[in-house]
C-alpha positions as CSV (number, residue, x, y, z in Angstrom):
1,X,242.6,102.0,47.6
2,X,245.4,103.8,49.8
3,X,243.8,102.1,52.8
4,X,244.4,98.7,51.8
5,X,248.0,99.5,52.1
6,X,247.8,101.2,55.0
7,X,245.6,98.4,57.0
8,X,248.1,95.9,55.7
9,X,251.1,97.6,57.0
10,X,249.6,98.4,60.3
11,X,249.7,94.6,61.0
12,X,253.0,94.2,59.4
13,X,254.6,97.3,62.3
14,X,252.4,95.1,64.8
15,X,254.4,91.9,63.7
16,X,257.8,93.5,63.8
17,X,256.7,95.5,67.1
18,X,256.0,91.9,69.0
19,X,259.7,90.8,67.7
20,X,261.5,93.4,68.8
21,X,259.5,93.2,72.4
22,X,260.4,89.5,73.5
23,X,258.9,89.7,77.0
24,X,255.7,90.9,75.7
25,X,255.6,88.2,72.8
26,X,256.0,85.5,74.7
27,X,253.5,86.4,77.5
28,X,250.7,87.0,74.6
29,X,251.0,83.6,73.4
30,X,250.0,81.7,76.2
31,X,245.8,82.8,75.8
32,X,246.2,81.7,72.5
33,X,248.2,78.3,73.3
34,X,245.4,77.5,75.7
35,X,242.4,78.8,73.1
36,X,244.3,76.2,70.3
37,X,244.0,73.3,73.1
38,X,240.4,73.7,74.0
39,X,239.8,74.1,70.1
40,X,241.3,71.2,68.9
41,X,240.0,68.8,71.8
42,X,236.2,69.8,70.3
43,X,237.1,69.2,66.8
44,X,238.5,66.0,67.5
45,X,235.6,65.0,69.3
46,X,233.6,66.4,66.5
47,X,235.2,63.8,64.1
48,X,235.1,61.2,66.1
49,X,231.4,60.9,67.5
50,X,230.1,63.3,64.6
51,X,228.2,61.0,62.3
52,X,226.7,59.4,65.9
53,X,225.5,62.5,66.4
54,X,224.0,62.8,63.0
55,X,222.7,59.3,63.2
56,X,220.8,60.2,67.1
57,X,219.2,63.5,64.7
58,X,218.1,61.9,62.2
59,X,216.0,58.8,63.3
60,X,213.7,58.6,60.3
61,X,216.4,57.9,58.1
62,X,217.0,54.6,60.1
63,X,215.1,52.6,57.5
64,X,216.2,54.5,54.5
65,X,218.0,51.6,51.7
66,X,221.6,52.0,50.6
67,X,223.1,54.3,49.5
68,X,220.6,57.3,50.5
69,X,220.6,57.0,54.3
70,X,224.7,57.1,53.9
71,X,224.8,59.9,51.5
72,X,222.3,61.3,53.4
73,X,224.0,61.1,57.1
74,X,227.3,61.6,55.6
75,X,226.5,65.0,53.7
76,X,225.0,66.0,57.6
77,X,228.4,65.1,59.0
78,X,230.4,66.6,56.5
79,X,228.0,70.5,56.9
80,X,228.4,69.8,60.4
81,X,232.0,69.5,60.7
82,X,232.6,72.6,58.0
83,X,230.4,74.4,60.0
84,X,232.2,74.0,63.8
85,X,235.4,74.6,61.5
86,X,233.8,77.8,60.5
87,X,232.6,78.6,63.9
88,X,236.3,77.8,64.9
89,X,237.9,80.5,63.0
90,X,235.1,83.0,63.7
91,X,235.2,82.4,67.4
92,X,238.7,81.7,68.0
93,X,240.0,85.6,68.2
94,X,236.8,86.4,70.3
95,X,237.9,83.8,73.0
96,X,241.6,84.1,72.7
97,X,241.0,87.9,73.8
98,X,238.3,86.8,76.3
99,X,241.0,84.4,78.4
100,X,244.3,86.6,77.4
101,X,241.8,89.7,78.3
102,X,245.0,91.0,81.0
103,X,248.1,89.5,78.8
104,X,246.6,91.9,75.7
105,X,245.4,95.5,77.8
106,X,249.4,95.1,79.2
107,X,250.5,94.4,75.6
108,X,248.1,97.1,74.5
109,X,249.2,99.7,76.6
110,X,252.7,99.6,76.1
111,X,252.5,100.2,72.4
112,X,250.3,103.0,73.2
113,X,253.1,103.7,75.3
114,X,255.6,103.5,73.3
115,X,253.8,105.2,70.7
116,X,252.9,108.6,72.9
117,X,254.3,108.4,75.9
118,X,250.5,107.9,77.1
119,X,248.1,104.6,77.4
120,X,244.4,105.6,78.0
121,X,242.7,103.9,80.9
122,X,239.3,102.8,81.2
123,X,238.9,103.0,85.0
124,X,236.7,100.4,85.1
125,X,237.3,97.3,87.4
126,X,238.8,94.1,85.6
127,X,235.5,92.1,86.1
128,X,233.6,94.9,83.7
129,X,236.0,94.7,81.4
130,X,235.7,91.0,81.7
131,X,231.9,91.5,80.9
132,X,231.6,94.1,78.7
133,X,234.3,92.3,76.5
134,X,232.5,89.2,76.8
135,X,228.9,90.7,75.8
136,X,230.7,92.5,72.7
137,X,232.1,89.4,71.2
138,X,229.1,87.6,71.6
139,X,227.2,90.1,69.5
140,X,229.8,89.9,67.3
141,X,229.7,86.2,67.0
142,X,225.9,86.3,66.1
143,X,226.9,89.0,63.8
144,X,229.6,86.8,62.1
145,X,227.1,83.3,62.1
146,X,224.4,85.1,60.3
147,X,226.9,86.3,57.1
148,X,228.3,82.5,57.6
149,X,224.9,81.0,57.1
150,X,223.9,83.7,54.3
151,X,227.6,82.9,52.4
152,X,226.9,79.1,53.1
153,X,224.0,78.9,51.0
154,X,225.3,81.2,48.3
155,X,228.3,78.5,47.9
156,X,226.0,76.5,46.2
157,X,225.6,79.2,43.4
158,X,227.3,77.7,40.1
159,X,231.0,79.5,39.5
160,X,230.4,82.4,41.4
161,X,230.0,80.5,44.7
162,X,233.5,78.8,44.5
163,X,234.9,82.2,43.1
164,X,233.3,85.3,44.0
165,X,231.8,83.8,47.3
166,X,235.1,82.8,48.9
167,X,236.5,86.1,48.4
168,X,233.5,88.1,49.8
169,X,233.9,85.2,53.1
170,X,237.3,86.1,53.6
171,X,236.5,90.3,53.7
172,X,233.5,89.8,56.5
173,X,235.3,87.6,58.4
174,X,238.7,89.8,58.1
175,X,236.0,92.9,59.3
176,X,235.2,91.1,61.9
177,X,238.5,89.9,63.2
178,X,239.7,94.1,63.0
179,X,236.3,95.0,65.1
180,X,237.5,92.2,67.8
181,X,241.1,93.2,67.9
182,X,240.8,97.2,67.8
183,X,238.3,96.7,70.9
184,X,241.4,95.9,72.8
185,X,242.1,99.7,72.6
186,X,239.2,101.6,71.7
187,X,237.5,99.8,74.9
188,X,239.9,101.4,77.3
189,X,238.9,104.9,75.4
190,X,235.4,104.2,76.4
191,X,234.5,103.4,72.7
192,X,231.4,101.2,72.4
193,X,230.2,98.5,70.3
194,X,228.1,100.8,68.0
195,X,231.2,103.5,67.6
196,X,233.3,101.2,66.9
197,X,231.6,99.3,63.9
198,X,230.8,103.3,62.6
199,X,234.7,103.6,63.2
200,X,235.0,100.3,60.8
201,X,232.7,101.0,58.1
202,X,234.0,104.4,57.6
203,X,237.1,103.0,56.9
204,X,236.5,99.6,55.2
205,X,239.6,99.1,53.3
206,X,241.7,100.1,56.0
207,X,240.1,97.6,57.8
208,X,240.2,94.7,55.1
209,X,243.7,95.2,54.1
210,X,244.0,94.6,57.8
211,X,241.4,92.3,58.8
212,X,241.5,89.8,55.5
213,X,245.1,88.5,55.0
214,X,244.9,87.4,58.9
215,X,241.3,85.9,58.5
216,X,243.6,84.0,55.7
217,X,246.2,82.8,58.1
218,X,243.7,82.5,61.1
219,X,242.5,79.0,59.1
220,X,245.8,77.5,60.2
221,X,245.1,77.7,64.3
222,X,248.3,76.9,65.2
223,X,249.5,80.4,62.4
224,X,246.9,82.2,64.4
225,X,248.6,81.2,67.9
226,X,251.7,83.1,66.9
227,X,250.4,86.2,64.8
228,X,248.0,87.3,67.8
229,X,250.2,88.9,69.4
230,X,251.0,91.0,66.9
231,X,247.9,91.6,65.8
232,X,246.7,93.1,68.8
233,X,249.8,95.5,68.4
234,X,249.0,95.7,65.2
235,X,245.5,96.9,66.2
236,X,246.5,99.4,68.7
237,X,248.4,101.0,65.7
238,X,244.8,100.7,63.6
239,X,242.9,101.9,66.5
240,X,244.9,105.2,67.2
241,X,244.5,106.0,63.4
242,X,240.9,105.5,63.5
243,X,240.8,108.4,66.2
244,X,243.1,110.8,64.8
245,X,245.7,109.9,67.4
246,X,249.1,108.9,65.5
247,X,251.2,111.3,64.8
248,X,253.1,109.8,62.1
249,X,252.9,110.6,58.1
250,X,251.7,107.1,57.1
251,X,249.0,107.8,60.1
252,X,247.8,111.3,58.4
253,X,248.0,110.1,55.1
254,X,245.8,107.3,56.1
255,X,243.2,109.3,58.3
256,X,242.6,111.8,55.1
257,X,240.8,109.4,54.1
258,X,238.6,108.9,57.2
259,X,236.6,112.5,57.6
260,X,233.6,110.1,58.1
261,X,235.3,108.5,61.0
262,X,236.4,111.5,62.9
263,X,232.8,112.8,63.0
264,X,231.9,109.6,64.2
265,X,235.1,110.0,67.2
266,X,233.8,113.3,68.3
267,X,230.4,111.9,69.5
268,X,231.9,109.5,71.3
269,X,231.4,108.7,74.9
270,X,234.7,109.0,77.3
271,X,235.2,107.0,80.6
C-alpha cells in the first residue's frame, strides 16, 4: 500500500515543481488551452445537433407512437452524449501531449535536469517523435474504449454498478492517464509501448495513487488545463523511479517495491 503514497506524492512534487518554475508553467498551458477549445466546440455541437443525429440513425422508429420513439431517441442521445464525455476525458491527455509534444520534452527535460544534472535524449528527429507518440496514444485509446465499453455495460448491474463500478472506472482510467504521461520520459530513454505497460503493472499502486485522483480532476477540463503541467513533472519524477534512477529516500523506498520492474528495465531497448 506504500505505493499509493508514493504515486500520490510524486504528483503533488510535480504540482509544487510547476509553481516554483513560472516560465515553464505558463508555456505548458497553452497545448492544453487549445485541447479545452477544440473539446468544448465538439461537445457543444454534440448537444445541440445530437438527438438529429439520433433521429437520421434511427429511421424505423419514425412511426413509433408516443412516448416510445421519445424515450427511445432520447435514451440514444443521452448514451451518446455520456459516451463522447467519456471519450473526452480518455482522449483529452493523449491529445493535449500530441499538440504540446515540444512545450512538455522542454518541460520534461528540465526536471530531469534539475533532478541529475542530466536529461536523456532520444536522438530521434521531432517528426518521429511526433509519430511514434501519436501511434502510442492511439493504441492506448483503443485500449481505454474497450474497458469503457466493458464498465458501461456493467453500470447496469444493481448496487454494485453505481458503487463498485465507478471506483474500478476511475483506477483504469487513472492507469491509463500515468502510461500517457510517463511516456513523455521514458520515450526519450527509448522505452517502448510494451515496456512501459510491464513498467506500470509492476507497479500498479504506484501508478493509481498517481494516475486516479487526476483521472478524478481530469472530469473538470478546464482543472485538467491547469494540473497538466504538473503532471507531466509529476511524471518525469514517476518515470525515473520506475527505472531505478532517483536518488532520493522516498525514490528507494518506493523502488523496493518494484524488483519486478527493474527486471523488466534491464531488457529494455536504448536509443
Amino acid at each position: 500500500m506504500r505505493d499509493l503514497g508514493v504515486g500520490f506524492g510524486y504528483l503533488m512534487k510535480g504540482q509544487r515543481w510547476v509553481a516554483q518554475h513560472g516560465k515553464q508553467y505558463g508555456m505548458g498551458l497553452l497545448p492544453g488551452l487549445i485541447t479545452l477549445v477544440l473539446y468544448a466546440g465538439a461537445l457543444v455541437a454534440l448537444a445541440l445537433w445530437g438527438a438529429d443525429a439520433v433521429g437520421w440513425a434511427t429511421p424505423f422508429a419514425d412511426d413509433w407512437s408516443s412516448p416510445w420513439q421519445g424515450l427511445f431517441r432520447g435514451f440514444l442521445t443521452a448514451l451518446l452524449f455520456a459516451i463522447a464525455l467519456l471519450l473526452s476525458v480518455l482522449t483529452f491527455t493523449a491529445v493535449t501531449l500530441l499538440i504540446g509534444q515540444p512545450f512538455y520534452e522542454s518541460l520534461s527535460e528540465k526536471v530531469d535536469i534539475a533532478e541529475s544534472g542530466h536529461a536523456p535524449e532520444s536522438g530521434l528527429p521531432l517528426w518521429r517523435e511526433l509519430w511514434i507518440s501519436a501511434r502510442d496514444s492511439l493504441r492506448i485509446v483503443v485500449r481505454a474504449a474497450v474497458w469503457g465499453v466493458l464498465l458501461f455495460a456493467l453500470g447496469f448491474i444493481p448496487v454494485a454498478g453505481q458503487t463498485v463500478v465507478p471506483v474500478i472506472g476511475f483506477c483504469v482510467t487513472g492507469f491509463f492517464l500515468v502510461e500517457e504521461l510517463t511516456a513523455v520520459a521514458l520515450q526519450r530513454r527509448g522505452v517502448d509501448l510494451r515496456e512501459r505497460l510491464t513498467l506500470l503493472r509492476s507497479r500498479k499502486q504506484l501508478a493509481w495513487g498517481f494516475g486516479t485522483p487526476l483521472a478524478v480532476a481530469f472530469l473538470v477540463p478546464f482543472v485538467a488545463v491547469f494540473l497538466m503541467p504538473g503532471a507531466v513533472a509529476g511524471a518525469t519524477l514517476m518515470a525515473r523511479d520506475l527505472l531505478g534512477e532517483n536518488g532520493s529516500d522516498d525514490g528507494e523506498a518506493a523502488s523496493r517495491g518494484g524488483q519486478d520492474s527493474d527486471a523488466a528495465t534491464r531488457r529494455m531497448p536504448r536509443t
